[in-house]
GUKOL-187710 format. One record per residue: residue in one letter; x, y, z of N, C-alpha, C in turn. Coordinates in steps of 0.02 Angstrom, whole numbers. Layout:
  code     nc1     nc2     nc3    cac1    cac2    cac3     cc1     cc2     cc3
     A       X       Y       Z       X       Y       Z       X       Y       Z
...
# end
This chain:
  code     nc1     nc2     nc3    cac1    cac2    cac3     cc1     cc2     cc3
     X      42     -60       0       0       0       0      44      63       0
     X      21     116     -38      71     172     -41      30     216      11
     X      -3     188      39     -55     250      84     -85     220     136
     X     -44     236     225     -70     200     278    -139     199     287
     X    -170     148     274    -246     170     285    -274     184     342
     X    -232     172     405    -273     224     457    -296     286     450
     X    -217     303     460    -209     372     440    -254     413     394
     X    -266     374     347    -321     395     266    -391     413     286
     X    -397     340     332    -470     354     358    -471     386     403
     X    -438     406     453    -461     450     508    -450     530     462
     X    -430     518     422    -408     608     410    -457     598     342
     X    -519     563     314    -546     576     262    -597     558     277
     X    -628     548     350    -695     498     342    -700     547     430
     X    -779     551     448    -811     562     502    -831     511     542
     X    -853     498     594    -881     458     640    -941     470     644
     X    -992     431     621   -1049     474     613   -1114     388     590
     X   -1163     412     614   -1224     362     607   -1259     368     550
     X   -1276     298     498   -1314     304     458   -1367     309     478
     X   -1411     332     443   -1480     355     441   -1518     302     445
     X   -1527     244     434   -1583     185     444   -1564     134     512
     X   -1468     172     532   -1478      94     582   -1415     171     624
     X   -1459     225     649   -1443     243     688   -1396     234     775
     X   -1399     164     790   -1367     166     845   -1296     130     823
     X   -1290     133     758   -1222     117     734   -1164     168     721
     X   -1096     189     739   -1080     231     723   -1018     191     666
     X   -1000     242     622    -961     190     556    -923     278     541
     X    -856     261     513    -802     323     501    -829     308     399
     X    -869     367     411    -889     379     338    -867     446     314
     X    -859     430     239    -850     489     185    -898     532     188
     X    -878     604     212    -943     645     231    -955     687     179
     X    -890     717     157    -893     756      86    -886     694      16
     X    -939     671     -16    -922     613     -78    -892     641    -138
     X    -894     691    -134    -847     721    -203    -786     721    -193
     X    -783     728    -144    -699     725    -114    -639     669    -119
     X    -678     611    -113    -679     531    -101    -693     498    -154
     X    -751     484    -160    -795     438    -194    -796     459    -295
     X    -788     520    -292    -766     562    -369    -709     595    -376
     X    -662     557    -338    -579     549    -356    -563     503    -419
     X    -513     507    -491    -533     489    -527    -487     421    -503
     X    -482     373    -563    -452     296    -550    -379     317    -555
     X    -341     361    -590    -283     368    -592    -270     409    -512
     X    -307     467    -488    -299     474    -439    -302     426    -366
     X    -340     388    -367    -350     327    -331    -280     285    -321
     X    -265     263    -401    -210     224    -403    -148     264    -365
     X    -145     332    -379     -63     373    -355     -74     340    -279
     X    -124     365    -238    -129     346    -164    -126     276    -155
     X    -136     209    -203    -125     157    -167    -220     126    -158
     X    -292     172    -168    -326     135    -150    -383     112    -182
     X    -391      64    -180    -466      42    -227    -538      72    -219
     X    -578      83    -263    -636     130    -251    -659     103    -184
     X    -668     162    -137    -680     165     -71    -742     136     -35
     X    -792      95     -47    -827      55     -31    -844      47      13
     X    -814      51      76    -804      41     124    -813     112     177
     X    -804     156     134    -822     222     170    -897     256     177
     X    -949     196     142    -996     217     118   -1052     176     145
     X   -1122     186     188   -1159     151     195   -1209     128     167
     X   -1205      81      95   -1238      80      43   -1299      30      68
     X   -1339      63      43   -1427      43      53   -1444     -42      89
     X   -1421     -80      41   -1418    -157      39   -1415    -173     122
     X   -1352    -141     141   -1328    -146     210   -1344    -124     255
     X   -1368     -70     269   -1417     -23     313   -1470     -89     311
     X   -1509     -88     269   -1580    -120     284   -1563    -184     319
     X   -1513    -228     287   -1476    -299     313   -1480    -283     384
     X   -1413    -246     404   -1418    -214     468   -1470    -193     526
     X   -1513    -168     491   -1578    -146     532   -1623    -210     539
     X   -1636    -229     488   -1665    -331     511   -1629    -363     552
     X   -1554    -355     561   -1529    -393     605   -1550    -370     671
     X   -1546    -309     669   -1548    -287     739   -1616    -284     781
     X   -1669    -261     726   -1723    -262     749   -1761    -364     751
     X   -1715    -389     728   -1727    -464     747   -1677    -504     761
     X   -1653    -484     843   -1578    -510     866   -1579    -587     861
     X   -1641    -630     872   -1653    -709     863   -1610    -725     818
     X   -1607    -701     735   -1569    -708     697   -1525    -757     688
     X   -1467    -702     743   -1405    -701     766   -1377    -723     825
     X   -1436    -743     867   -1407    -719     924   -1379    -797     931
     X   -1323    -794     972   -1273    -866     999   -1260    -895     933
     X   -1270    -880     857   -1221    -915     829   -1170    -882     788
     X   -1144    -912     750   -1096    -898     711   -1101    -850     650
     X   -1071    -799     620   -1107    -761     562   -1056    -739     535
     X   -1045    -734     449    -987    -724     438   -1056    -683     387
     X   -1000    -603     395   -1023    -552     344    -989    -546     256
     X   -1027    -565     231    -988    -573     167   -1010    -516     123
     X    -913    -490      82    -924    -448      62    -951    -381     134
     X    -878    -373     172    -928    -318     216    -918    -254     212
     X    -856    -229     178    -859    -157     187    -856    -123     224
     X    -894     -63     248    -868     -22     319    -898     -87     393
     X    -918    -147     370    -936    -178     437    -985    -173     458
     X   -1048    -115     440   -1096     -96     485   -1132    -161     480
     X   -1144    -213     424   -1185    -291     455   -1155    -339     500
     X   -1075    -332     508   -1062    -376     565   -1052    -344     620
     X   -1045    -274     620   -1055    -249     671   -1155    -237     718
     X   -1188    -258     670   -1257    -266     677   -1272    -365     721
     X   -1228    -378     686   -1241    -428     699   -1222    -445     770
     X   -1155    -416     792   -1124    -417     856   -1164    -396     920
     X   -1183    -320     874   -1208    -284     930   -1284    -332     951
     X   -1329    -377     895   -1368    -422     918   -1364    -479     958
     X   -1300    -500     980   -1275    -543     994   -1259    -621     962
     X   -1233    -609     907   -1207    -670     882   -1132    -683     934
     X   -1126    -745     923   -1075    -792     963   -1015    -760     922
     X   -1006    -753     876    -951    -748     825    -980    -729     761
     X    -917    -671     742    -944    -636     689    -860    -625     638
     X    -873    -648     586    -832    -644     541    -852    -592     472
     X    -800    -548     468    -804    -500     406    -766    -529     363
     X    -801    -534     293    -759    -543     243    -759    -508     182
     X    -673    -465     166    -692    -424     104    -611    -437      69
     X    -613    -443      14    -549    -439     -23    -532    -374     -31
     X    -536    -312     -16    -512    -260     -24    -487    -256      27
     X    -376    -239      31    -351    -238      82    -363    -183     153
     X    -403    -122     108    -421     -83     172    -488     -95     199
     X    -501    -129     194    -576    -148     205    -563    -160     315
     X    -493    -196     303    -469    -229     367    -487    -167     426
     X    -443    -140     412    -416     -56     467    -514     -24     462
     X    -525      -3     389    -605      33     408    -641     -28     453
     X    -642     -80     446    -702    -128     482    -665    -121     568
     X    -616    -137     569    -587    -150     631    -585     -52     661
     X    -575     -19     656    -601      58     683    -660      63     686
     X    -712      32     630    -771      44     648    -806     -15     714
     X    -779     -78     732    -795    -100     780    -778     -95     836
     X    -705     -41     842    -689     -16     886    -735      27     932
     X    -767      86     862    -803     132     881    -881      97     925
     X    -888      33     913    -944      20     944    -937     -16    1009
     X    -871     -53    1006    -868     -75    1059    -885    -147    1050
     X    -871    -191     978    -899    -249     972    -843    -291     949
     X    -827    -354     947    -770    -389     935    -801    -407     855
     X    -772    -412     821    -754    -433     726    -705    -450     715
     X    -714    -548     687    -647    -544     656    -659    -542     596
     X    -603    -533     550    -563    -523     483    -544    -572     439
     X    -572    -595     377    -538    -606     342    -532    -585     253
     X    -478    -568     216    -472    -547     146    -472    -637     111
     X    -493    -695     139    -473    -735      93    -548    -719      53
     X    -557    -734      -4    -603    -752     -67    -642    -803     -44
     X    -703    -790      -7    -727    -852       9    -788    -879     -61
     X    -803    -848     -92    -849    -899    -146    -801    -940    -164
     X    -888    -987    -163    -845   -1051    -179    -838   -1118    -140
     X    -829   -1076     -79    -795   -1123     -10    -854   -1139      45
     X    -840   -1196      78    -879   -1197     132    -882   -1177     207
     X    -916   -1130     202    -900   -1089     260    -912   -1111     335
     X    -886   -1106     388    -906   -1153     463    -942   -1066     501
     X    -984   -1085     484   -1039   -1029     504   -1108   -1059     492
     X   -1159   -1030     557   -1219   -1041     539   -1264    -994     504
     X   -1261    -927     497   -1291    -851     459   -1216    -828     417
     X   -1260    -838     329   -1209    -802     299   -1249    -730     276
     X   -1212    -687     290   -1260    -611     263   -1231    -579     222
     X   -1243    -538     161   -1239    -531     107   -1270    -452     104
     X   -1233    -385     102   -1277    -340      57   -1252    -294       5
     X   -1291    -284     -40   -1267    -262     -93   -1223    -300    -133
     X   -1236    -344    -156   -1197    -403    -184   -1214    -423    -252
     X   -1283    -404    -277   -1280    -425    -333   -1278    -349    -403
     X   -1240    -324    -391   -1229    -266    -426   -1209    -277    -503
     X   -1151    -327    -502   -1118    -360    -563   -1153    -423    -594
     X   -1159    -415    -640   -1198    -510    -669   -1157    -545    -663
     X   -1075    -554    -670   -1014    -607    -672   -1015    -613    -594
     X   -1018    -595    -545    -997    -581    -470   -1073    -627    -442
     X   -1135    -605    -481   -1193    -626    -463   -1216    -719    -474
     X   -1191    -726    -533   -1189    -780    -553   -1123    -827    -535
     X   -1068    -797    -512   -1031    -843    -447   -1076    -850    -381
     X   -1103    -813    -364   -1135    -809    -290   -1208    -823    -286
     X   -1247    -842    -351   -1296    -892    -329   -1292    -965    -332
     X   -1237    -992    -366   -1245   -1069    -337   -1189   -1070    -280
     X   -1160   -1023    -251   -1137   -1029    -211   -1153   -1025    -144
     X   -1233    -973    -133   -1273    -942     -87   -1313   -1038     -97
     X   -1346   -1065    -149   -1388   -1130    -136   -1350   -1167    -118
     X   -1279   -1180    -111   -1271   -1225     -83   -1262   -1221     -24
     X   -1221   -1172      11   -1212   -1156      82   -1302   -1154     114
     X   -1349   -1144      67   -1431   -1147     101   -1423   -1229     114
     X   -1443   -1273      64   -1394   -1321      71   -1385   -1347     124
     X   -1337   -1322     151   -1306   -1367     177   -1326   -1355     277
     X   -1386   -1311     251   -1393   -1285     322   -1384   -1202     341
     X   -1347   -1161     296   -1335   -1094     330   -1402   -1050     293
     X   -1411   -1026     374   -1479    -973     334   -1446    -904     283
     X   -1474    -912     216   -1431    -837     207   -1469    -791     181
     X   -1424    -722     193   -1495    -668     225   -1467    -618     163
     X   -1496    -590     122   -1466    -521      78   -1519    -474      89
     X   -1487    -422      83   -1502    -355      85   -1486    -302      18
     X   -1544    -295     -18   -1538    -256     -98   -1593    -227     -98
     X   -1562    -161    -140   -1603    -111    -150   -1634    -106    -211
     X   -1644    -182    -245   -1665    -188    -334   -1605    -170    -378
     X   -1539    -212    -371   -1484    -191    -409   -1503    -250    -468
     X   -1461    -234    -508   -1481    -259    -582   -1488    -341    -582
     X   -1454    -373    -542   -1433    -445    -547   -1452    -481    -501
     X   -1517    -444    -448   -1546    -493    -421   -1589    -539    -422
     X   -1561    -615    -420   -1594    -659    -429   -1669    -666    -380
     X   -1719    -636    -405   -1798    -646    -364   -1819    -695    -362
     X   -1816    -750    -419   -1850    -822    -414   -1819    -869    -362
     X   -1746    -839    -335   -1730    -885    -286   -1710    -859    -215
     X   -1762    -794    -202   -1776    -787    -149   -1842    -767    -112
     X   -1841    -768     -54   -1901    -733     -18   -1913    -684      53
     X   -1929    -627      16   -1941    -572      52   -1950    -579     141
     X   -1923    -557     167   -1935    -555     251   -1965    -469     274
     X   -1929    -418     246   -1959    -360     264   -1943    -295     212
     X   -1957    -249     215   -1946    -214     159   -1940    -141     209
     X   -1879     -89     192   -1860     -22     213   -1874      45     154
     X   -1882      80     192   -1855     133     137   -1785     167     169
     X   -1746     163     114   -1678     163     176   -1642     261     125
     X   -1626     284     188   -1600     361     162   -1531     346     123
     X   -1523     366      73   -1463     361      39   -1424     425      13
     X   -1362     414     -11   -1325     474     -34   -1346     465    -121
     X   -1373     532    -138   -1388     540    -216   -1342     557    -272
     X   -1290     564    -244   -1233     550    -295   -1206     489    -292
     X   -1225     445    -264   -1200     380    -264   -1265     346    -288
     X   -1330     348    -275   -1379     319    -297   -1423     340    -350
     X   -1416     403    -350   -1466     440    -413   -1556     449    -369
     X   -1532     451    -304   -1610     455    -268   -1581     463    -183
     X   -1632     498    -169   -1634     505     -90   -1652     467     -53
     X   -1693     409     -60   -1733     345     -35   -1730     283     -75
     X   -1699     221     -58   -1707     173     -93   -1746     130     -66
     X   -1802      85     -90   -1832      43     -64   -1777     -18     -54
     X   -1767     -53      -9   -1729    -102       3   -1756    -156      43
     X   -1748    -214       5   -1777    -284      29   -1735    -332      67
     X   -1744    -365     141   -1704    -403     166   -1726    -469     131
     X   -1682    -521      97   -1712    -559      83   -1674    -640     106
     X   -1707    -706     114   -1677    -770     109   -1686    -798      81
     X   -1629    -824      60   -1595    -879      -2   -1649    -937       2
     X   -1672    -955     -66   -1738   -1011     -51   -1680   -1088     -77
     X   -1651   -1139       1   -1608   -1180     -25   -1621   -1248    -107
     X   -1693   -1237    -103   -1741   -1284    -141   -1793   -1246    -189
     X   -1762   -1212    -215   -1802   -1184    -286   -1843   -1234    -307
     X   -1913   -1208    -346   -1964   -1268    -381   -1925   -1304    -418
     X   -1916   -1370    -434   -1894   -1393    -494   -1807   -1420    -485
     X   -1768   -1378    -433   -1713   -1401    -424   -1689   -1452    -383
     X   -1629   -1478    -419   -1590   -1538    -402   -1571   -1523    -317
     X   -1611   -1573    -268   -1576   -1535    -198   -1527   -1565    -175
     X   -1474   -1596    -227   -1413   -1646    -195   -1376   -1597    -184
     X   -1349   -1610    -121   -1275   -1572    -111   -1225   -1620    -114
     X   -1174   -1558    -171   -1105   -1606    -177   -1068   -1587    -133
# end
């Protein structure tokens, strides 16, 4: 990294509560033009990948707020946040009381923002950058938000979401109607209108759906390999 990411984030990001899951506090990008409409060559001089993580994007708020407002969920087991970003779902999840809570993001600063932001709450998160699609995870709640944005990314992560259903793990997403979500193979639990940033969304309010992975679609093969 050409750019300590503490340092980056404490001197480019606020401490400050999203708007749908208020008793969370997360070190966010307060000015987004500043950050978030830095160009890719500028990005690259500093060392960092589009900032993701500085941002409390819709998917996750609502995720977050189901967790919390339904600690049962979570509570006493295992939960690995996939794909987490600034943390606010495993930090949701913590603060509900899961037994153990695992963040997982391949972006190397993802580490330092998640781990400051569970600082700030006062909740234990562990870490990991390995690539988990694919793999079988030793968790009982896998949670997921904002994940199906890409069709190549989406279509790794639905036979990867049926099988971990599968095999037993409840899994929970949180989307705000991004292009690549698969609807036929899930089902709705609650629905938000979650406050968003409009240079990042193109709207002030996104409707956002918590949803679970259906392990047995009509018609599908339910062997697990």
């Amino acid at each position: 990294m050409k750019t300590d990411p503490r340092a980056f984030i404490l001197a480019n990001t606020d401490l400050m509560s999203p708007p749908h899951v208020p008793e969370i506090r997360l070190h966010l990008a307060s000015e987004v033009h500043e950050l978030w409409l830095k160009t890719e060559a500028e990005l690259e001089e500093i060392g960092l990948p589009p900032p993701f993580w500085a941002f409390a994007w819709a998917g996750g708020q609502g995720l977050a707020r189901y967790v919390l407002d339904h600690p049962e969920t979570v509570r006493g087991r295992r939960v690995v946040d996939f794909a987490s970003g600034s943390g606010v779902v495993a930090i949701a999840a913590a603060m509900a009381g899961a037994n153990d809570v695992l963040a997982a993001d391949i972006d190397p600063w993802t580490e330092e923002a998640i781990r400051l932001n569970a600082d700030a709450n006062g909740v234990p998160i562990r870490f990991t950058n390995r690539d988990l699609v694919g793999t079988v995870i030793d968790a009982d709640i896998l949670l997921a938000g904002d994940v199906f944005y890409d069709k190549a990314f989406a279509d790794a992560l639905v036979p990867w979401f049926s099988r971990m259903a599968q095999r037993g793990v409840t899994v929970l997403a949180g989307d705000p109607g991004r292009s690549y979500l698969p609807r036929s193979r899930l089902r709705a639990l609650a629905t938000y209108e979650v406050p968003v940033t409009r240079v990042l969304e193109d709207s002030e309010i996104k409707r956002t759906t918590v949803w679970s992975f259906d392990p047995h679609p009509e018609g599908e093969d339910v062997r697990v390999g």
